[in-house]
C-alpha angles and dihedrals in degrees: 000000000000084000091055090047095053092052097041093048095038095227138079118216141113099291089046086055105052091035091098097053092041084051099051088040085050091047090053107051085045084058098044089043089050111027083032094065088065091072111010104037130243096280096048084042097053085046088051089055099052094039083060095046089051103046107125089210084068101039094055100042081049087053097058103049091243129151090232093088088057096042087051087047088061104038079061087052103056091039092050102046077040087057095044096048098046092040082057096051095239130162112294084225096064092032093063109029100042081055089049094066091066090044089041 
């Protein structure tokens, strides 16, 4: 991915390079702000969110230009569409394999 961000920007240098882990991070805290609101509110939603943007886990892997903060990303992805889906009753079959393609 770091790759992929070098050749789409055109440079190599240190933003380039943490441009793929602030994205996912990014990605994540939009999903929990917006998908969160169904089940926690707008207000627990919007705490969730910022929970996720200020976990030092997550700054500092960031930091580093390691894979872990997208790893973690999409760890939050497939939780979160896991939670939705089980908190709706729907089929286990959806619930879990659906989930399984973040964590594949």
């Amino acid at each position: 991915m770091v790759a992929a961000s070098f050749k789409l920007s055109g440079v190599r240098n240190e933003r380039t390079a943490r441009l793929p882990s602030a994205l996912f991070i990014l990605a994540v805290a939009l999903t929990l702000a917006t998908v969160g609101r169904i089940s926690l509110g707008p207000i627990h939603s919007f705490i969730a969110a910022l929970c996720w943007l200020t976990n030092l886990g997550l700054i500092e892997k960031g930091r580093m230009i390691e894979i872990e903060a997208i790893y973690c990303s999409l760890f939050a992805f497939a939780l979160i569409l896991w939670l939705l889906l089980w908190e709706q009753k729907r089929s286990p079959w959806l619930t879990f394999v659906v989930s399984w393609i973040f964590l594949g």
